[in-house]
C-alpha positions in Angstrom: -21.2 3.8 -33.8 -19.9 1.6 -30.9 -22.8 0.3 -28.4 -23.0 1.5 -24.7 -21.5 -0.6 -22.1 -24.0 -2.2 -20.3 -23.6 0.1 -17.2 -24.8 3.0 -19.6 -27.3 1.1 -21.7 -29.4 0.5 -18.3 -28.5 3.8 -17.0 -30.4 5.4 -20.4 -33.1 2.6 -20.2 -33.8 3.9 -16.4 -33.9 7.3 -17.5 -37.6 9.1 -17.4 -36.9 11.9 -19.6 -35.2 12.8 -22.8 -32.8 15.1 -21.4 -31.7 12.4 -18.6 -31.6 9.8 -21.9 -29.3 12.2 -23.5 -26.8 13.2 -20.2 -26.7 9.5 -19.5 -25.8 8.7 -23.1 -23.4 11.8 -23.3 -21.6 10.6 -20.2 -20.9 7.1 -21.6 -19.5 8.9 -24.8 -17.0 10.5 -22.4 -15.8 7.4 -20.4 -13.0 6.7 -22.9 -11.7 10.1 -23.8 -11.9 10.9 -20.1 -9.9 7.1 -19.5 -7.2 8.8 -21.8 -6.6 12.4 -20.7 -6.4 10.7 -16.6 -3.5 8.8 -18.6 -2.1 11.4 -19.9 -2.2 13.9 -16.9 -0.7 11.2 -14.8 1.9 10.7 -17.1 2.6 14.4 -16.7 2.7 14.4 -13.2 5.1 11.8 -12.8 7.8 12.9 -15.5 7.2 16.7 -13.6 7.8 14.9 -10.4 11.0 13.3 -11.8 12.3 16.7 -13.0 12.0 18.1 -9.9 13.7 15.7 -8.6 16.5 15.9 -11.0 16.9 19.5 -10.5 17.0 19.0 -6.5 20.0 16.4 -6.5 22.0 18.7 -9.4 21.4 21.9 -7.0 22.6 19.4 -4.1 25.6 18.5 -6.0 26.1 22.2 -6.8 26.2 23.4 -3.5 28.2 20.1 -2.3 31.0 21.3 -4.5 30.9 25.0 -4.2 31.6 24.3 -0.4 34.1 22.3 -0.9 35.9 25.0 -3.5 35.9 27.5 -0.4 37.1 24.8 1.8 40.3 24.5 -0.4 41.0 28.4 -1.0 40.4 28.3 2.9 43.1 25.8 3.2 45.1 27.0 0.8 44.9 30.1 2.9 46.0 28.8 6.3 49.3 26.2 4.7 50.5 30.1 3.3 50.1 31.5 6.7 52.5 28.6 8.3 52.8 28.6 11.7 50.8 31.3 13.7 49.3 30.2 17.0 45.8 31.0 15.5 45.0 30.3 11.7 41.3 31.8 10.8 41.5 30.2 7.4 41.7 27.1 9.0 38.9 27.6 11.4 36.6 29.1 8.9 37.3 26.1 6.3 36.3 23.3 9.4 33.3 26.1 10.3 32.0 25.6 6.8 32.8 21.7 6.4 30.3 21.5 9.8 27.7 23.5 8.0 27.7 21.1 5.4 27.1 18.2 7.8 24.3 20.0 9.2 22.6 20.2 6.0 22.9 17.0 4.5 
């Protein structure tokens, strides 16, 4: 059995009673184990974290090109309707390029 660090061997040497002998020793049987799962759960966190963050840009690149898919049928729209003194597809296509401004 490995000994106690010194920090636990005087806590268990300061100890009045048995049951404060054996909570000090159980405590010091529990530093590493408790060391490792901190680890672990940080390394958890941080690869969540880094998911998340993943999933953010793809849903920003998502929406980035979905917009710009209506701004081309929009466009494609307002060439077809040539020459009118005033094209909705064209204003709608700029209305939704300025929305996208906004939001980034």
């Amino acid at each position: 059995m490995k000994p106690l660090s010194k920090l636990h061997a005087e806590a268990v040497a300061k100890a009045k009673t048995d049951d404060e002998k054996v909570k000090a020793a159980a405590v010091a049987m529990i530093e590493k184990p408790m060391d490792m799962i901190r680890a672990i759960l940080l390394k958890h966190e941080q690869a969540v974290i880094e998911v998340m963050r993943e999933l953010h840009e793809a849903k920003e690149v998502a929406v980035r090109e979905e917009r710009e898919a209506c701004i081309d049928v929009l466009m494609r729209l307002h060439e077809m309707q040539g020459e009118q003194s005033h094209n909705y597809y064209h204003y709608a296509a700029n209305q939704i390029r300025e929305m996208g401004k906004e939001n980034t």
